[in-house]
C-alpha positions as CSV (number, residue, x, y, z in Angstrom):
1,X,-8.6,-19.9,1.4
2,X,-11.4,-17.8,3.4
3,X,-10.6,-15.0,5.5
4,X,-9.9,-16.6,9.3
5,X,-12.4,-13.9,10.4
6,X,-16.2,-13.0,10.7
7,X,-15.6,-9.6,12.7
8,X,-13.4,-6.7,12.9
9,X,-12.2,-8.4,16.3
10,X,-11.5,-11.5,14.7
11,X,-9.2,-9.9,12.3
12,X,-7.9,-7.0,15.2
13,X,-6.5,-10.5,17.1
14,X,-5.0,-12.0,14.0
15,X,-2.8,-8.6,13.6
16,X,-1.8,-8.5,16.6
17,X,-0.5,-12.4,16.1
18,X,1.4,-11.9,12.9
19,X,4.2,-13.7,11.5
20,X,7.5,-11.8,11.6
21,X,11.0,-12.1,9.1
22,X,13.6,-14.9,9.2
23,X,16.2,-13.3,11.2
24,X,18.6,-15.6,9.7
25,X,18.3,-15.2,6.2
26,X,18.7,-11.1,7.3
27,X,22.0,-12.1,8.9
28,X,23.3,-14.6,6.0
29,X,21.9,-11.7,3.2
30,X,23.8,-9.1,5.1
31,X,26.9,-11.5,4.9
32,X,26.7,-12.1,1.7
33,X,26.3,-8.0,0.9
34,X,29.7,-7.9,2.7
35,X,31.7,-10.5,0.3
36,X,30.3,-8.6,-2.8
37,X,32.1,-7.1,-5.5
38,X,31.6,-3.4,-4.5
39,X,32.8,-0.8,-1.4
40,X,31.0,-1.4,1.5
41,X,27.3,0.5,1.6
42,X,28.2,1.6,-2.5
43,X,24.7,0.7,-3.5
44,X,23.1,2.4,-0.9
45,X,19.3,1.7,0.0
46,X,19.6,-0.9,-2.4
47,X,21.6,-3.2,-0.1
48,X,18.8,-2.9,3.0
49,X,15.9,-3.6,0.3
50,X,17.9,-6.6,-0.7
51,X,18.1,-8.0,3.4
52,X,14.7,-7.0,4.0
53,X,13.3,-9.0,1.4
54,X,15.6,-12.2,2.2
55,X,14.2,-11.9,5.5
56,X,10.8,-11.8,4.5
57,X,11.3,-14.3,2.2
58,X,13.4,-16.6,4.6
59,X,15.9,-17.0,1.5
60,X,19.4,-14.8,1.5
61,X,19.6,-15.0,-1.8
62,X,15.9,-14.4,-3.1
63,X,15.1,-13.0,-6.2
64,X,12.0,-11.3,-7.2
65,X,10.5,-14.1,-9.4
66,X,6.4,-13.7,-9.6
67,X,5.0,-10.6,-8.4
68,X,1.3,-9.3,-8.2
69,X,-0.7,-6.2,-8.4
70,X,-4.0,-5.8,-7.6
71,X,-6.6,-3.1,-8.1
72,X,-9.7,-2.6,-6.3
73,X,-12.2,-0.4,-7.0
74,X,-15.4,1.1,-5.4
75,X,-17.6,4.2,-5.4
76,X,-18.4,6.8,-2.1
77,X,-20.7,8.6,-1.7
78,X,-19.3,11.2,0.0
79,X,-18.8,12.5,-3.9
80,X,-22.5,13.6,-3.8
81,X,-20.8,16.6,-1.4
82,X,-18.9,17.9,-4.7
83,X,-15.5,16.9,-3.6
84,X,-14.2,15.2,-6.7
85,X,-14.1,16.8,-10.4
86,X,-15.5,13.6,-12.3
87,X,-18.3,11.7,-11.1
88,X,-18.8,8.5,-10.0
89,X,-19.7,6.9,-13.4
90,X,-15.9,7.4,-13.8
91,X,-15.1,4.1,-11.4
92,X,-16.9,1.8,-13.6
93,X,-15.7,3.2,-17.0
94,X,-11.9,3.0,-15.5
95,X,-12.4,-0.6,-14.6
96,X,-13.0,-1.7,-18.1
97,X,-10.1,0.0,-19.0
98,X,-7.9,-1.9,-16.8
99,X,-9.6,-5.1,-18.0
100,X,-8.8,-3.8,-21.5
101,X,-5.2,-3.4,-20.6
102,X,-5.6,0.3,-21.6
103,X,-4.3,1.9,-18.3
104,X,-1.2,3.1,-16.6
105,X,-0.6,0.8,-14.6
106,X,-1.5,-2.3,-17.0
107,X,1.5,-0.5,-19.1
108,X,3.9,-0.5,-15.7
109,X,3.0,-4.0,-14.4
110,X,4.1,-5.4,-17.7
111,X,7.4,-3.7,-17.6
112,X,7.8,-5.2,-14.2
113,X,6.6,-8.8,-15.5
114,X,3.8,-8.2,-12.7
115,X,0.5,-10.2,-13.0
116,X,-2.2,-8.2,-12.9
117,X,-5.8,-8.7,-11.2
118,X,-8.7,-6.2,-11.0
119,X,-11.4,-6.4,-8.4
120,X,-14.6,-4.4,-8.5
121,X,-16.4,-4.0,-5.1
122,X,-20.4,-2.9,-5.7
123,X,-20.3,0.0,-8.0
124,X,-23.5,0.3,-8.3
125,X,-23.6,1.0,-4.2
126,X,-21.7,3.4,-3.3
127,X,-20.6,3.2,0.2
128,X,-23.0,6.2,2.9
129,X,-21.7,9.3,2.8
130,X,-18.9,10.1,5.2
131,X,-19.9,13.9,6.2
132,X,-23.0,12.7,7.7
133,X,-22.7,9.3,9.1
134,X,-20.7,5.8,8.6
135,X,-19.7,4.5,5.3
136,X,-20.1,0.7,5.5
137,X,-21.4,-1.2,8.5
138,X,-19.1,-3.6,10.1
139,X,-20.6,-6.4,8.1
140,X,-19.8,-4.5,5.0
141,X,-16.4,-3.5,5.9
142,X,-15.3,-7.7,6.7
143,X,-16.9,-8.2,3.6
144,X,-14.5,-6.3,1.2
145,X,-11.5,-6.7,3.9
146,X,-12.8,-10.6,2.9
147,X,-12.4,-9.6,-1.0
148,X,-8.8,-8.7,-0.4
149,X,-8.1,-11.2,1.4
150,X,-8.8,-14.0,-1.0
151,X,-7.1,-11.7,-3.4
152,X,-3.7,-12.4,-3.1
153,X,-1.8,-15.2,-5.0
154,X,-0.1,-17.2,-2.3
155,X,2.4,-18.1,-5.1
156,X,3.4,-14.3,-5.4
157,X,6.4,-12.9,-3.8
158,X,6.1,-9.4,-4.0
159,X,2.5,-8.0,-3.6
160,X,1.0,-4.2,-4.9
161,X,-2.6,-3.4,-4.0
162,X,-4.1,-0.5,-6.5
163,X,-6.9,1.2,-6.6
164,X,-9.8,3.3,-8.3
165,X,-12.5,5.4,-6.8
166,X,-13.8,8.3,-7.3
167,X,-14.1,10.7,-4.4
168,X,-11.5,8.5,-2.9
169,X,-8.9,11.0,-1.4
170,X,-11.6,12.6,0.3
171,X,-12.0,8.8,3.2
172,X,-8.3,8.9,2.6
173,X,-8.0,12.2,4.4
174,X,-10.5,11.4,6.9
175,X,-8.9,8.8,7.8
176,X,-5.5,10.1,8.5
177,X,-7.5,13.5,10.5
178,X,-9.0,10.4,12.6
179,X,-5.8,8.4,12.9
180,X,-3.0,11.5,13.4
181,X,-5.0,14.6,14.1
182,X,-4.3,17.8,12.8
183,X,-6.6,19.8,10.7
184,X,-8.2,18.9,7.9
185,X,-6.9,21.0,5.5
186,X,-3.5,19.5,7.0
187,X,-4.1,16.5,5.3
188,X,-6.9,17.4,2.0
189,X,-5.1,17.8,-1.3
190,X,-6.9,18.6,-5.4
191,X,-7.3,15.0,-6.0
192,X,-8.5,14.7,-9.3
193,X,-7.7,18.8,-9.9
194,X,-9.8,21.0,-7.6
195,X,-9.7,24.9,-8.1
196,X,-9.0,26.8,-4.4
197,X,-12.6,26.7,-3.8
198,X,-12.9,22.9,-4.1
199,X,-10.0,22.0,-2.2
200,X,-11.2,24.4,0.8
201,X,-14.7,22.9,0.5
202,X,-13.4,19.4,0.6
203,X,-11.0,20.6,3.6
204,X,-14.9,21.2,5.1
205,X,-16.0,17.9,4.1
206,X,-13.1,15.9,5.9
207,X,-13.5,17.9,8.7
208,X,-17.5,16.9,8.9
209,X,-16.8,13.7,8.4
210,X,-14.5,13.1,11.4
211,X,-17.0,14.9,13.2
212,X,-20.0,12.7,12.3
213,X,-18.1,9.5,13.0
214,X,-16.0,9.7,16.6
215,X,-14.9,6.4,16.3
216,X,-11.8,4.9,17.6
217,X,-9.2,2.0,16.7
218,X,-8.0,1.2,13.4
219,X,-10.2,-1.4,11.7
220,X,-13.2,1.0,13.7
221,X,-11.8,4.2,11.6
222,X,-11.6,2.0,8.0
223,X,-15.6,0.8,8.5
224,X,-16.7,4.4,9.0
225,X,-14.4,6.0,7.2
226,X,-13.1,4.9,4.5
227,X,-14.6,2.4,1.6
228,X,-15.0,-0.9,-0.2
229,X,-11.6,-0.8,-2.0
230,X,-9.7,0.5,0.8
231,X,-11.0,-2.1,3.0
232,X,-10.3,-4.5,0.3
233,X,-6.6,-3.1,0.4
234,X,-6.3,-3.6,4.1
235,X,-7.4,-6.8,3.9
236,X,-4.9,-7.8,1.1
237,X,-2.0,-5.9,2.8
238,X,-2.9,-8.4,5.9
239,X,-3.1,-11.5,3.9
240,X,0.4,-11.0,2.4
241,X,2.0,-10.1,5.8
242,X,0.3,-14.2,7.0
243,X,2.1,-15.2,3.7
244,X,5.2,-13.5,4.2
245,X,4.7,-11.8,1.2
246,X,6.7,-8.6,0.8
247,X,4.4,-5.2,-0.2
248,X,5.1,-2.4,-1.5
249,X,2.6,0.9,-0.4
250,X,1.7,3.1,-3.1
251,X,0.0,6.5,-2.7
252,X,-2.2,8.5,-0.6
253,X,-5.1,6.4,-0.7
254,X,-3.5,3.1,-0.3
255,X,-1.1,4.6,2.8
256,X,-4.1,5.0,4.3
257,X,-6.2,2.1,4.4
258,X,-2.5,0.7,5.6
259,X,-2.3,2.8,8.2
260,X,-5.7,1.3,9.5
261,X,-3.5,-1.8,10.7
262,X,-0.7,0.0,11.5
263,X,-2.9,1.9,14.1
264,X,-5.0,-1.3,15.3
265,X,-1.6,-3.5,15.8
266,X,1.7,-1.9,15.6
267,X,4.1,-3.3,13.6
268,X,1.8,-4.6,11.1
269,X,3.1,-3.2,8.3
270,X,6.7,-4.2,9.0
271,X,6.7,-6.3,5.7
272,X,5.7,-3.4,3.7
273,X,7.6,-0.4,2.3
274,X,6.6,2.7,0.9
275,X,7.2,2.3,-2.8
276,X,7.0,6.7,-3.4
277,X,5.7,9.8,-1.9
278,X,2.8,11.3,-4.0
279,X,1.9,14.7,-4.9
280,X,-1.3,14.6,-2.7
281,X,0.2,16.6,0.5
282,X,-1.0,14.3,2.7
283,X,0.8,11.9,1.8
284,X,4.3,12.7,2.7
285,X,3.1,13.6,6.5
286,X,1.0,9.6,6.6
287,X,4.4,8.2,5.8
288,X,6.5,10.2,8.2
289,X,3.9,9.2,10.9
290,X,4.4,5.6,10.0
291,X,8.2,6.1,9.8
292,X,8.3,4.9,6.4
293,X,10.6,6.5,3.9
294,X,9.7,6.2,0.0
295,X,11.9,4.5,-2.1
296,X,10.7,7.4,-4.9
297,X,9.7,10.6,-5.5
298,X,8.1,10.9,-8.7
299,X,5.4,13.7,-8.4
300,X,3.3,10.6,-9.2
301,X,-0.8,11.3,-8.1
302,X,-2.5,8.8,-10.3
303,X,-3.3,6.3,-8.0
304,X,-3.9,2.4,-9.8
305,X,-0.9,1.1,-8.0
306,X,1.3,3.0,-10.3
307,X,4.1,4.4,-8.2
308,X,4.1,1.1,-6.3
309,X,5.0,-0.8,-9.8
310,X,7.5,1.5,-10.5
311,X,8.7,0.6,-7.0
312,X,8.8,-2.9,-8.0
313,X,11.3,-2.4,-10.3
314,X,13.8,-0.5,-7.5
315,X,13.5,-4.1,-5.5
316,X,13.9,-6.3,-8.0
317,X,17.1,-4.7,-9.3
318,X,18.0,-4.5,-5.4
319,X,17.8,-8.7,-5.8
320,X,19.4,-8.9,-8.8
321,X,22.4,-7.3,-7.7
322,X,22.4,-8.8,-4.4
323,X,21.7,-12.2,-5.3
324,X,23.5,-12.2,-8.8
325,X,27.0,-10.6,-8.2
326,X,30.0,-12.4,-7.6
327,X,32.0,-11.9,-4.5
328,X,35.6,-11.3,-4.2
329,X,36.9,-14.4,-4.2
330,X,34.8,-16.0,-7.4
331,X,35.7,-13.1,-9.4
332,X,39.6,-12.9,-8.3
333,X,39.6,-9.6,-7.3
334,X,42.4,-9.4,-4.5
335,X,41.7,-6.6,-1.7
336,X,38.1,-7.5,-0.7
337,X,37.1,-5.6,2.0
338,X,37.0,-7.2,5.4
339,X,33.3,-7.1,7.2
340,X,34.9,-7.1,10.8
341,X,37.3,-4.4,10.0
């Protein structure tokens, strides 16, 4: 379908008008959990992922059965500042590889049985460069929240959005000094491998940035902030909460285009969890300021979606077990545990 919006207010109202979870299906799933042929809380996390997802789902006894990962790219051009070790000729080269199948995360998504999309947003327009004015007018920014948007397969059930952009960390940490505060260097990591002087030169960078666009409100800080495939992640992130469509974050980069809603309606990221906490630094403080605690720790910085597939397969064994063991009384097992005791 098209995007129910033509502005960044059209889209700021639908977030704050967003569907919620099935309380019931949370109640029957934890009831179920309680009949199960384990201890009560033995599996852990496992056994809140499991309710989570029935709830989102609206089924206590759902099953991860066609999930979807999609990964957008885009250049900056903030990467004319020297804030990345490859250049921007990288984005387009890395593309063809995920069309090729060649990737990381074409290799993880087919462990996971994940369909796999790639979207490519303008790369040969890189978006303004951040340390001296806005990156995409409001226009552009609808426009690639609008390619996210029509992005997501209504049939899938669990929903990644990836990534791939040179430069990219550098929006990423402007966007969380814009959103939370702090320094810059507070939230600047190497990216793709900077030396000392790099990293304290892109520190300078971030800090510009914010400087040279004192904007306010979430989908405000995206448009001059960040770029075409964080935009396009926001917008996909969106369209699978309308869906009820469970998502899993993954790193630095895609944390922060989240945050974007987050910030412009809170709550809006209630369907999403954060799949792992990256090696970029800034990464662990975004999720602690979203009160989201990773589901791994991996020392994962690749981007692509990567540690958000590997997530996948954390929820979908979290279903399996839920929705597949046998309680007490079908198995015969005498001494099941009472859930009002």
């Amino acid at each position: 379908m098209s995007a129910p919006f033509a502005t960044l207010s059209d889209l700021a109202a639908l977030l704050r008008d967003l569907p919620g979870p099935d309380a019931e299906a949370i109640v029957a799933a934890r009831a179920r959990d309680a009949t199960l042929t384990k201890p009560p809380g033995a599996l852990g996390r496992l056994e809140e992922v499991a309710a989570w997802y029935c709830g989102w789902r609206g089924d206590p006894r759902a099953r991860v059965q066609r999930p979807q990962v999609v990964v957008f790219a885009g250049n900056h051009g903030v990467v004319a500042q020297g804030v990345s070790a490859f250049p921007s000729e990288v984005t387009a080269q890395m593309v063809a590889n995920f069309e090729a199948g060649g990737a990381a995360v074409n290799q993880l998504a087919g462990v996971a049985g994940a369909r796999l999309d790639v979207r490519a947003l303008n790369l040969d327009r890189p978006t303004g460069d951040i340390a001296t004015g806005p990156a995409m007018s409001e226009a552009e920014c609808v426009a690639a929240l609008e390619v996210g948007w029509d992005a997501v397969d209504p049939a899938a059930d669990l929903f990644v959005a990836g990534e791939m952009g040179i430069g990219n960390t550098t929006p990423a940490a402007a966007i969380a000094l814009a959103l939370y505060g702090g320094t810059a260097a507070d939230w600047t990591g190497r990216g793709t491998g900077l030396d000392d002087a790099g990293l304290a030169h892109k520190a300078r960078v971030v800090a510009r940035a914010v400087a040279a666009n004192p904007v306010r409100g979430g989908l405000a800080v995206l448009a001059a902030l960040g770029g075409r495939e964080l935009a396009a992640m926001a917008g996909a992130i969106a369209r699978a909460r309308t869906l009820r469509i469970p998502v899993l974050l993954d790193g630095f980069i895609c944390t922060a285009a989240a945050a974007c809603l987050e910030a412009e309606a809170r709550g809006a990221l209630d369907h999403a969890l954060a799949a792992h906490v990256s090696a970029e630094p800034g990464h662990a403080l975004l999720l602690d300021r979203l009160g989201k605690a990773p589901l791994l720790s991996l020392g994962l910085r690749l981007g692509e979606g990567s540690g958000a597939v590997l997530g996948m397969g954390v929820v979908q064994a979290a279903l399996a077990c839920h929705s597949g063991m046998a309680s007490f009384a079908e198995a015969g097992i005498d001494g099941a545990p009472d859930p009002d005791a």
